[in-house]
C-alpha positions in Angstrom: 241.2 70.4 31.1 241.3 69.7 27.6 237.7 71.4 27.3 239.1 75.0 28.3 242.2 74.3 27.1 240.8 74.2 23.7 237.7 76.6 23.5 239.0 79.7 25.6 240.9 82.2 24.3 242.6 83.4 21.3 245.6 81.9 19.6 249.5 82.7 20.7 252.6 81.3 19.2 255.3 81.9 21.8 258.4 79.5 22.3 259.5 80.3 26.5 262.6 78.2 26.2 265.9 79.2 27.8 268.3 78.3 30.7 266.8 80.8 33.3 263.6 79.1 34.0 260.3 79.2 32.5 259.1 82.6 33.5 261.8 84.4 32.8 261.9 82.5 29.6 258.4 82.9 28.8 258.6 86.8 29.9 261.5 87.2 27.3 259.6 85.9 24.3 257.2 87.7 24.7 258.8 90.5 24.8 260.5 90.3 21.9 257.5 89.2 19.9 256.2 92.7 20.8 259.9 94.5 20.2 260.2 93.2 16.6 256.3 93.8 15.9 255.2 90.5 15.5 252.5 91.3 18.3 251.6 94.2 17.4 250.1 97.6 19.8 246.5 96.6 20.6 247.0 93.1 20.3 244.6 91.2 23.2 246.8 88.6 24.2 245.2 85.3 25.6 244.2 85.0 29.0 246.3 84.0 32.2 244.7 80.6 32.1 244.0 80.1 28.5 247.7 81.0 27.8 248.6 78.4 30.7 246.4 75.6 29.5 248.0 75.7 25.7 251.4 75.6 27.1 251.0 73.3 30.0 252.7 75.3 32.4 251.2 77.1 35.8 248.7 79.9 35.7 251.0 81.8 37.9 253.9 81.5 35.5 252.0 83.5 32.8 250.4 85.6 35.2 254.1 86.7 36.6 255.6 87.1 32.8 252.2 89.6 32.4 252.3 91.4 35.5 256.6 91.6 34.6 256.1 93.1 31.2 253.0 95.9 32.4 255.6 97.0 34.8 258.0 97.5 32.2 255.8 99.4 29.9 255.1 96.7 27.0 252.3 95.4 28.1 248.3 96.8 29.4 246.0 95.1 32.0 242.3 96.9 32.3 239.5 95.5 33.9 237.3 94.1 31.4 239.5 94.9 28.3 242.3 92.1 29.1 245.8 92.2 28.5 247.0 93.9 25.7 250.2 95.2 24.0 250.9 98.5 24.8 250.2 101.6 22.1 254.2 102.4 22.1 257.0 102.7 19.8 258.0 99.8 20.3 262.3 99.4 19.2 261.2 97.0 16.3 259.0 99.8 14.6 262.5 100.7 12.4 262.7 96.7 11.7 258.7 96.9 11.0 259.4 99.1 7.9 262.4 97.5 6.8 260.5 94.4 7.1 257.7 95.6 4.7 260.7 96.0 2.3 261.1 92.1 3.5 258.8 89.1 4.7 255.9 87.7 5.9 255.2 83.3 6.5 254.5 80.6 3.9 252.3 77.1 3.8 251.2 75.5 0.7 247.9 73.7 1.1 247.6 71.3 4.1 246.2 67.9 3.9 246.2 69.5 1.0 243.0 71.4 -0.5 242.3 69.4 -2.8 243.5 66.1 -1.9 242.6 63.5 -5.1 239.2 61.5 -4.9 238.2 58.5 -6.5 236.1 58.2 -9.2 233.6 55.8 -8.3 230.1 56.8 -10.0 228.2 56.2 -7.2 228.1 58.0 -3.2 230.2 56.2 -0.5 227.9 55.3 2.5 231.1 56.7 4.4 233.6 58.8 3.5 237.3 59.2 5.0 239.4 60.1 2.0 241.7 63.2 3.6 241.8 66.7 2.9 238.6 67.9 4.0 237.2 69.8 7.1 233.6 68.6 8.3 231.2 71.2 5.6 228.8 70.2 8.2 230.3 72.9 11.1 230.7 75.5 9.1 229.5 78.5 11.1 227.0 79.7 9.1 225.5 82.1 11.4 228.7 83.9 12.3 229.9 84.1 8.9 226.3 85.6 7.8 226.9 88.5 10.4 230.5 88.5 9.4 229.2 89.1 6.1 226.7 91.8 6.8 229.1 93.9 8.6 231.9 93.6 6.5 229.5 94.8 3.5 227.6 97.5 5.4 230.9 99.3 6.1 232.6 98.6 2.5 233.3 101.6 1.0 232.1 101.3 -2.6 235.4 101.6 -4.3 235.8 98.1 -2.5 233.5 96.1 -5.1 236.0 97.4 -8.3 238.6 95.7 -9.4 241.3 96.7 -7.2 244.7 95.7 -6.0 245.8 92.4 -7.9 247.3 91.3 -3.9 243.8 91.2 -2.6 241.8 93.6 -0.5 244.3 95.7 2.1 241.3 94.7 5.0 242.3 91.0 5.0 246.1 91.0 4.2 246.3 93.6 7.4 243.7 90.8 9.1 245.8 87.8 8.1 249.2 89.7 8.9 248.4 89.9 12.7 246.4 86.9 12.6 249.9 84.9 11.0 252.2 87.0 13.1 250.2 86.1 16.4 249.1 82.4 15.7 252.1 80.8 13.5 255.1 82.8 14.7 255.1 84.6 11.3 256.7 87.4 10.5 254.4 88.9 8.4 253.8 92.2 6.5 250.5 93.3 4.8 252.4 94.5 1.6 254.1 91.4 1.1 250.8 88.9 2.0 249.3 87.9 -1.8 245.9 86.1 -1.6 244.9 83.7 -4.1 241.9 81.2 -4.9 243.3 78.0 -3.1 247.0 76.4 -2.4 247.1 75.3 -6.0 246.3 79.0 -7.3 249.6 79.9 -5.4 251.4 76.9 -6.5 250.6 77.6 -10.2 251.6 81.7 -9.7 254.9 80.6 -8.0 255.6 77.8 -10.8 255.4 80.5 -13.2 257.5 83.1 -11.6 260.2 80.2 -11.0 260.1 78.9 -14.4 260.5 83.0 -15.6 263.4 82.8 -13.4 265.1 79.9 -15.0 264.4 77.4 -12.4 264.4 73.7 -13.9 263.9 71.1 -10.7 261.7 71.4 -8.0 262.6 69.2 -5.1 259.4 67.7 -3.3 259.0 65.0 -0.6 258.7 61.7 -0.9 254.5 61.7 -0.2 252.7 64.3 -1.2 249.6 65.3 -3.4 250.2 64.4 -6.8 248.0 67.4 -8.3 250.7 69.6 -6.7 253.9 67.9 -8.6 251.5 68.1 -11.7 251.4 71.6 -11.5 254.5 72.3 -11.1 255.2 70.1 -14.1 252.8 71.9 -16.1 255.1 75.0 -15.4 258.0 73.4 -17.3 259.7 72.3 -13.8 261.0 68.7 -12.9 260.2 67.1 -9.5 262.7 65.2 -8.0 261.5 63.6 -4.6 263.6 63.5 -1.2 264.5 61.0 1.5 261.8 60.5 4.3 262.8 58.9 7.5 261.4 59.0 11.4 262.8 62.8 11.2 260.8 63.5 8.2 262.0 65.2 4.7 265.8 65.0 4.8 266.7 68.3 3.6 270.8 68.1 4.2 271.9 66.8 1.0 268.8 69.0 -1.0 269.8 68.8 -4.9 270.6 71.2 -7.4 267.5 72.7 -7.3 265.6 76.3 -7.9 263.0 75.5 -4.9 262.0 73.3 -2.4 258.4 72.0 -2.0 257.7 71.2 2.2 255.0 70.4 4.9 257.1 71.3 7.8 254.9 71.5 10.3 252.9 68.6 10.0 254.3 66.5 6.5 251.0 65.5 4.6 250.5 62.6 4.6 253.0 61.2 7.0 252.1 63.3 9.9 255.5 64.0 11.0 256.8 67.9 12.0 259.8 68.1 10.3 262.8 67.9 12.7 264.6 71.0 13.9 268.1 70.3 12.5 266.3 69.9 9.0 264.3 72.9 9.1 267.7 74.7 9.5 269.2 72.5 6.7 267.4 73.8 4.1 266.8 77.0 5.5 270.6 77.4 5.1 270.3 75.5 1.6 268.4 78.6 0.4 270.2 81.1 1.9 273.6 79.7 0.1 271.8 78.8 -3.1 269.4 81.8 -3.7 266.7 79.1 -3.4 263.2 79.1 -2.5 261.6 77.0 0.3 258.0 76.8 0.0 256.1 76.2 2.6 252.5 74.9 3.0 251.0 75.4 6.2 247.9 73.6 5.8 246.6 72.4 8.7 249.0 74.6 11.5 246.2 75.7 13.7 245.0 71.8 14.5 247.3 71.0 17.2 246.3 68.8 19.7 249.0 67.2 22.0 251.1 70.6 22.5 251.4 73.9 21.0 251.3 74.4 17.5 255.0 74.3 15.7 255.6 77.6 14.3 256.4 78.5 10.5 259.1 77.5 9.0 259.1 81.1 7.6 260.3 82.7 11.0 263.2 81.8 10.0 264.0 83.9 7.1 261.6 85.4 5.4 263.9 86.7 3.0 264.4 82.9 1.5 260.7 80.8 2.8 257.4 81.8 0.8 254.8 80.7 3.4 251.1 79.3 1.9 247.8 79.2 4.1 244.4 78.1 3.3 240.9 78.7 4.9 240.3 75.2 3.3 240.5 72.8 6.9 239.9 75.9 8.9 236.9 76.5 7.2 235.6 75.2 3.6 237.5 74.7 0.8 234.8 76.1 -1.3 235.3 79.1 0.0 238.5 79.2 -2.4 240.6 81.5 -0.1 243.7 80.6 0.5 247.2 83.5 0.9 250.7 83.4 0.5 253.6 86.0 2.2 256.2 86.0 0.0 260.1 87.2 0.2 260.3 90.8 -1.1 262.0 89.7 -4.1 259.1 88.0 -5.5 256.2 90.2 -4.5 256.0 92.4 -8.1 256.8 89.1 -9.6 253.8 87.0 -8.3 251.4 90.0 -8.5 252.1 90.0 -12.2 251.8 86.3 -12.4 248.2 86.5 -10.3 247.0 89.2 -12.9 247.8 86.7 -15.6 245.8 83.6 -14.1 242.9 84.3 -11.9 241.4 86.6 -9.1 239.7 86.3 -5.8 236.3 87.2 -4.8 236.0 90.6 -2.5 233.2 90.0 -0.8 234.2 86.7 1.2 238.1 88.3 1.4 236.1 91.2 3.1 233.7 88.7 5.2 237.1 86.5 6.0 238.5 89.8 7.0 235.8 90.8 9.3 235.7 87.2 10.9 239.6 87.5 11.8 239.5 90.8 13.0 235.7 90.1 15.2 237.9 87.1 16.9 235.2 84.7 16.1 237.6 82.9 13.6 240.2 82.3 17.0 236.5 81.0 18.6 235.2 78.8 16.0 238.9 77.2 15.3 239.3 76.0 19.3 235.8 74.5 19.2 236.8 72.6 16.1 240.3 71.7 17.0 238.5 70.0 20.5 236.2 68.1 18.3 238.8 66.9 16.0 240.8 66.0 19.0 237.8 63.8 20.3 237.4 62.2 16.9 241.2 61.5 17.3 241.2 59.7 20.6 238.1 58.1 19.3 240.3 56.1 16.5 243.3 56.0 18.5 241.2 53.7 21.1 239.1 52.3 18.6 242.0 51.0 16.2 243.6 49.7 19.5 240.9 47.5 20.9 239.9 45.9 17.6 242.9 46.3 15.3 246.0 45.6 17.6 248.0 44.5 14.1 247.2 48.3 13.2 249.6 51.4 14.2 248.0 54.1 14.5 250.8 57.4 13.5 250.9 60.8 12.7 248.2 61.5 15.3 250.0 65.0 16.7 248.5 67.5 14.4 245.5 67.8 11.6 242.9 66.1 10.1 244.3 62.6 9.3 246.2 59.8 10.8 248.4 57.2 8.9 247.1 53.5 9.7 250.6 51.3 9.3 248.8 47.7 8.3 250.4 44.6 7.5 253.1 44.4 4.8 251.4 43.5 1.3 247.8 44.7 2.6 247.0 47.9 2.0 245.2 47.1 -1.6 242.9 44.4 -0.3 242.6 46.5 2.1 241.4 49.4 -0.1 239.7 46.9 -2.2 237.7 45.5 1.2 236.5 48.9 2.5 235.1 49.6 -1.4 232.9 47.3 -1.5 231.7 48.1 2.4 230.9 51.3 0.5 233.3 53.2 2.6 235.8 55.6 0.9 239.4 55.2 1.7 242.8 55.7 0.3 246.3 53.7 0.7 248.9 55.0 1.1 250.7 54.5 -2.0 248.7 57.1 -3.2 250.6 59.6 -2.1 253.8 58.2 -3.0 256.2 60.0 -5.7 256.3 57.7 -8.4 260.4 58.2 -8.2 260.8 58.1 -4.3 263.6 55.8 -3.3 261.9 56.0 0.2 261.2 52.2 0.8 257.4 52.0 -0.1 254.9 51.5 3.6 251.5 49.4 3.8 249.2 52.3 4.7 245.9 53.7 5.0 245.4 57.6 5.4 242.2 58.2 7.4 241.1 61.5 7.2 239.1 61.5 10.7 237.9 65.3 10.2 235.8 64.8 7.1 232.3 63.2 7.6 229.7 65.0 9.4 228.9 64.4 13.3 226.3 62.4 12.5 228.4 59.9 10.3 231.5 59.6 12.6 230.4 56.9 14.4 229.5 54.5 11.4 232.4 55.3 9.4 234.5 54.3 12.6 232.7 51.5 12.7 233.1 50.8 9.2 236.4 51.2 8.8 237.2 48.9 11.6 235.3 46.0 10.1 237.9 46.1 7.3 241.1 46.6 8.8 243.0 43.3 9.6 
């Protein structure tokens, strides 16, 4: 089950909670996914089964909310086109357009994109620092044709410099894409892309420091390159509470923004918990802060379905940041950002100041979005991720039973809780086994009152097939 479960289909945030029973439920959010736009007309919604499989409910459950909504008008069923949304008006186009005067989601880089290395002169044998996809699966042959497409139907205009926000082709691409995977509610006008999570870090520094912001709040752990950008921008960093729950975001300081990892916090692991994800959702809305959210890893997912953006929730107060970094490569130097309408002009300004994008990989990233071979090459990656996963889970448990293994839901990484005083000899232990890790400490904010954790953080996704085994090996020859 896991197999299909994870390969077929295409990607569908939809939450069928409610008191009248799962179909009815299931049938009402998606219904109003396609009322307020987020699925938009000519959207191919996931199959019967596939649709089934990522929710873990019955086939027939799905296939009644479908065949429910056709009757009713908002959805299409063809033979050998699929399920669609239907080409309507739907009642949210008014909200569409208002919207486009509003929001779109937020992330800012997962396992972060550029998670620090160690400096050691010479090559690891193995190497499990975080942050990382496997460069090895890059799909080289679809992106090629992805490429040759997208340029053989360019119009030449295309290769000039062009709109500072990036090329229309893959904010439109990444606006359904967002809307339909990460319960986003996203707009092409208000989607800015930007070389990397830190690009968009270092634009939205400067448009908060413009703004007279002074403090950042940040958690607890986190990737120091991010607080040092924001300190570059003139603004303070003053790290929050972390407990099983995650970030505690109900007594947030006086702050101009808010730095999180809802979804999955890097490093931790942990989805932030509902009642917080309204805490400072509310925070901003009362404040006229910013929340900014990095979505780094959303799409890897493997115990249930993905939790959706933090940016749903008001896209008026959340700037949302993605990457094609653990998706894809991070030297592909892609990454977005849907801001509130507010700080759109602002940021585009900003971007004009620092840095631009490539077009022809934003047109090739378009091209791979829109072909659905992006939806494809993302399930075949998050099943071998997930198999990498169990693969330490049962590995840590049979050799290492002083070892807890957490953190395991989502991404690219687990946390490894070890001993207390043993993480550095740890460390020290798997250097000179020429294998490449990192404590946890790392990751801590040098002013955290958190009480400091005996850690490793294993990034599981980064060597190449071929390597997995002996760095599993490796690592469990150290461990205590």
């Amino acid at each position: 089950m896991a197999e299909s479960w994870a390969t077929l289909g295409v990607d569908l945030h939809v939450d069928p909670t409610g008191a009248s029973g799962l179909r009815r439920g299931l049938t009402d959010a998606l219904r109003d996914a396609v009322r307020t736009g987020r699925l938009t007309p000519g959207t191919r919604l996931p199959s019967s089964r596939s649709l089934a499989a990522d929710l873990g409910i019955a086939r027939n459950t799905v296939a009644d909310a479908y065949a429910d909504l056709v009757a009713e008008g908002w959805l299409t069923a063809r033979q050998g086109s699929g399920t669609r949304v239907a080409e309507r008006a739907a009642e949210g186009a008014g909200e569409r357009g208002a919207g486009r005067a509003a929001g779109r989601t937020a992330i800012v880089s997962a396992g972060p994109a550029t998670a620090p290395r160690r400096r050691d002169p010479g090559r690891p044998a193995h190497n499990l620092i975080p942050g990382t996809p496997d460069l090895s699966s890059f799909p080289r042959a679809e992106w090629l044709k992805a490429a040759r497409r997208a340029l053989s139907t360019a119009p030449s205009h295309a290769l000039d410099y062009g709109d500072p926000r990036g090329r229309p082709e893959l904010r439109t691409a990444l606006a359904g894409y967002l809307s339909r995977a990460r319960g986003v509610r996203a707009d092409p006008d208000a989607v800015l892309i930007c070389a990397g999570i830190s690009h968009g870090l270092k634009i939205l520094s400067s448009v908060l420091r413009e703004r007279g912001a002074r403090t950042v709040a940040v958690e607890s752990y986190g990737l120091d390159v991010h607080w040092q950008l924001l300190a570059d921008a003139g603004l303070t960093t003053r790290p929050l509470p972390y407990d099983e729950l995650a970030t505690d975001t109900h007594e947030l300081p006086d702050a101009g923004a808010v730095l999180l990892t809802p979804a999955h916090q890097f490093p931790m692991g942990t989805p932030l918990h509902p009642a917080r994800r309204a805490a400072a959702v509310d925070w901003a809305r009362r404040t006229g802060g910013l929340v900014l959210e990095d979505d780094y890893d959303g799409e890897f997912r493997y115990d249930r379905q993905p939790v959706g953006a933090l940016q749903g929730l008001d896209p008026e107060h959340v700037a949302y940041l993605g990457t094609a970094s653990k998706s894809l490569a991070p030297g592909l130097r892609l990454a977005w950002m849907v801001l509130p309408p507010s700080l759109v002009e602002e940021c585009v300004s900003a971007k004009g100041r620092i840095d631009t994008c490539g077009v022809l990989d934003q047109l090739t990233l378009a091209e791979f979005l829109t072909s659905g071979a992006y939806d494809r090459h993302v399930r075949s990656a998050r099943l071998r991720y997930r198999r990498r996963r169990d693969a330490l889970v049962e590995a840590i448990t049979l050799r290492a039973p002083d070892v807890r293994v957490t953190g395991i839901a989502a991404g690219l990484h687990a946390v490894l809780r070890l001993p207390r005083g043993s993480e550095q000899s740890v460390v020290q232990a798997a250097a000179w086994q020429g294998l490449n890790l990192q404590g946890l400490s790392s990751f801590r904010h040098e002013r955290a009152v958190t009480e400091p954790v005996d850690a490793l953080v294993v990034g599981y996704g980064t060597p190449p097939d071929h390597a997995w085994a002996g760095a599993l090996e490796a690592l469990c020859r150290v461990l205590p």
